[in-house]
C-alpha positions, 0 to 999 in steps of 0.5 A: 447477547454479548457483543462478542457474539453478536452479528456485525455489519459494516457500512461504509460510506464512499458517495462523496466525488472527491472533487478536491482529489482531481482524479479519474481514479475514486478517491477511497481507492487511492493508496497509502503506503502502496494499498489503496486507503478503502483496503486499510479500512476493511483489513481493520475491520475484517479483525472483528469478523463482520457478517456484511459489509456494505460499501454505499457509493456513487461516483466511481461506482464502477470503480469500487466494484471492480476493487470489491469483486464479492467481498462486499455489497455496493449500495448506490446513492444518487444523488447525494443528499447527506450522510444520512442518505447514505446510511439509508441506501444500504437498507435493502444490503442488511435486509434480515441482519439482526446486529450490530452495525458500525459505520465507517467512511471509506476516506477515514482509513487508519481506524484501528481495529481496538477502537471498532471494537471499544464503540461495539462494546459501550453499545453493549454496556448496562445503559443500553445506549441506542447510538455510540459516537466515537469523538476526538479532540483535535489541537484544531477544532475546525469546522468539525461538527461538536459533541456536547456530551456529560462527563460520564460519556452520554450526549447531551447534544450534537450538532454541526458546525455551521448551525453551531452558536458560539458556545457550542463551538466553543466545546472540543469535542468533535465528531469523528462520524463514525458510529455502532448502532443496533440494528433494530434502531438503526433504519427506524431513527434514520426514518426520522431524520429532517433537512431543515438545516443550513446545507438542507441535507439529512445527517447523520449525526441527528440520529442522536439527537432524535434518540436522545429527545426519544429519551434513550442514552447515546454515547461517546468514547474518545480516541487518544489518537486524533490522527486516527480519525483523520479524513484524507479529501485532497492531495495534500491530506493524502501526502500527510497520511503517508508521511504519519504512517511512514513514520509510525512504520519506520519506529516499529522497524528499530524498535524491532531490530532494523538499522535505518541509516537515514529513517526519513529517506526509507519508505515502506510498504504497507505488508513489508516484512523485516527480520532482526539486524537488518540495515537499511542505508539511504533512499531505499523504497519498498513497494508492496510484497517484500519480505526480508529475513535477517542480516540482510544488506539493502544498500543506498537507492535500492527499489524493492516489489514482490521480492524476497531476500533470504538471510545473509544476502545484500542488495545495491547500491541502486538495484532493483528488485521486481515482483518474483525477484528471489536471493537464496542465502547469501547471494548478492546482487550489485549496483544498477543490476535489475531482477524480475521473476528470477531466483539467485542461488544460495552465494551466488552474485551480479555485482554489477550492471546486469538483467536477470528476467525470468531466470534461475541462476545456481548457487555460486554462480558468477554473474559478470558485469552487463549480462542480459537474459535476453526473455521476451522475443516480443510475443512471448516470455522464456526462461534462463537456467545457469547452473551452479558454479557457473560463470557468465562472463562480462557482456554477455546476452543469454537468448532465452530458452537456453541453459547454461550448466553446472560449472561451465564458462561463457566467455565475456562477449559472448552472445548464447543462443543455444545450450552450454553443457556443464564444465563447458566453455561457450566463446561467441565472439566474430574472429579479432582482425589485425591489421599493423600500422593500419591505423597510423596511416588512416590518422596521417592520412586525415591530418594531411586531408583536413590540412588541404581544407583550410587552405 
């Protein structure tokens, strides 16, 4: 059979406690670019359709569950005997499989689907090897462990660095951990594996020296891109990992037609979508959801989730857009105006200090400065409706459920609790007092009282 149609297993391995994250929260469940790092993983994976995924875990367990629902089995390692262990754990989850199985580790995210698919493929080459490796050749090697390998790709040796001599050491060629393996070989050469090393654990790694002293080929390909491979174990390797794919994404936008005022202020999330002469000024943050269709402004200190800009409209400075926030073509919002699960009509504007929550405003309605769609009376969430060409003058509170309609005006101040009919105006204001000269008397009166005092 030919890789392309032979079944796939993943195994990924997630037991480690992460001690150096200081965490409640798993370490393969913490995010990058807003998607936690164990998601990038299997979205690279899900490319090449797998048949099973296990997830081998042991502290968080409960955690990983939760994250994975059905999508994967959880195999449990306890206590944590080494990456060999591990593997052994899914066993039972692939009971039946007959295919190939890739080995993963859920700290390891950024594996991009091409290399997956490069390590399938040399298992399925001529030389039929028993175990493929996939290397890399950091500009530091580390306390990686080494592959001692032949030019043509076949290992000689593996070995980790703390039983590595000085020559073996010596070699460049790391091990990534990650591997494919057939199925039929793979449970029948982890049963081989010994401890007798300087952790007294059982690797992983060994099952190719097992294969290899059996006389079966083993394998490495080389990926040209070490920070592929690169774990994430503490806070710092994480901030590092974001600060890579926040680079790598802020290229791909020019490259396909964004204006990044400032690229290194600019921090996208990892589904965000961006159509053609878009500009994006300073300090913008994009959590996840957002999609932007083209010639759109996003001006400086703007924060965008779940949010969806039509072409033609801007936003900023310093708004934010919350999830459901909708701009209809050509709407604009302004500076420190926040939207949450609210459409803006086609042309229409808040320009400036204004809420909109869960609110539908019409198209070339006029939102005045320091409106508030009044929605949640504490138990509960209501909804705004303003119609098109309407105008909410400045300071104005709309107490959900109300509608305001197609043309009408609601007086700056006003305070609407009940429906305002189209072409209508609303004036909720208490009646203005005029008393002349009252003020003059009050400020003669505290000068000559406060005059008495420092007598």
């Amino acid at each position: 059979m030919t890789s392309a149609s032979t079944p796939l297993a993943i195994i990924v391995l997630a037991a480690g406690k992460g001690t150096r994250m200081k965490s409640d929260l798993h370490k393969v469940l913490h995010p990058i670019a807003g998607r936690p790092m164990l998601e990038h993983l299997l979205s690279s994976a899900q490319d090449l359709a797998p048949e099973r995924q296990v997830v081998v875990a042991g502290h968080g367990r409960e955690q990983l569950e939760k994250a994975l629902g059905e999508r994967a089995a959880i195999a449990v390692q306890e206590p944590q005997l080494g990456t060999g262990h591990a593997v052994q754990q899914a066993e039972q989850a692939l009971s039946g499989f007959e295919g190939d199985v890739l080995i993963l580790y859920g700290d390891v995210p950024f594996v991009r689907t091409e290399t997956m698919r490069a390590m399938i493929e040399r298992l399925h080459a001529p030389d039929a090897p028993a175990v493929v490796v996939l290397g890399f050749e950091p500009e530091d090697p580390l306390q990686y462990g080494r592959v001692l390998a032949h030019d043509d790709g076949r290992i000689a040796m593996m070995v980790e660095y703390k039983d590595a001599d000085e020559e073996q050491r010596a070699c460049r060629l790391c091990n990534s951990g990650l591997m494919a393996v057939k199925s039929a070989d793979l449970f029948d050469l982890l049963g081989k594996l010994g401890n007798d090393n300087a952790a007294g654990e059982y690797y992983l790694v060994d099952i190719v020296n097992i294969a290899t002293l059996a006389g079966r080929t083993c394998a490495v390909i080389v990926t040209d891109d070490p920070d592929e491979v690169g774990g994430i174990n503490s806070r710092g390797e994480l901030a590092a990992a974001e600060a890579r794919w926040q680079v790598k994404r802020r290229v791909q936008a020019m490259a396909d037609g964004v204006t990044l005022i400032a690229p290194e202020t600019v921090f996208f999330a990892w589904d965000t979508q961006l159509g053609r002469d878009v500009t994006i000024e300073p300090n913008v943050v994009f959590g996840p959801g957002v999609t932007v269709a083209d010639n759109v402004v996003i001006h400086a200190f703007s924060h965008l989730e779940g949010a969806t800009l039509e072409s033609g409209t801007a936003i900023g400075p310093y708004a934010r857009l919350r999830p459901g926030a909708v701009l209809k073509q050509g709407a604009k919002i302004g500076n420190f105006v926040e939207m949450k699960n609210a459409v803006l009509g086609e042309g229409a504007k808040a320009n400036h200090l204004t809420y909109l929550g869960d609110a539908e405003v019409g198209a070339k309605a006029n939102i005045g400065a320091g409106t508030i769609t009044c929605n949640y009376d504490g138990y509960f969430k209501h909804k705004t409706v303003i119609g098109e060409r309407a105008f909410i003058g400045s300071n104005s509170a709309l107490v959900a459920p109300v509608k305001i309609g197609a043309d009408a005006i609601v007086a700056a101040g006003s305070a609407v609790t009940r429906d305002v009919a189209a072409g209508e105006l609303r004036l909720v204001r208490g009646e203005q007092l005029v008393k002349p000269g009252w003020a003059d008397r009050f400020h003669d009166a505290m000068k000559k009282k406060k005059a008495e005092q420092k007598k």
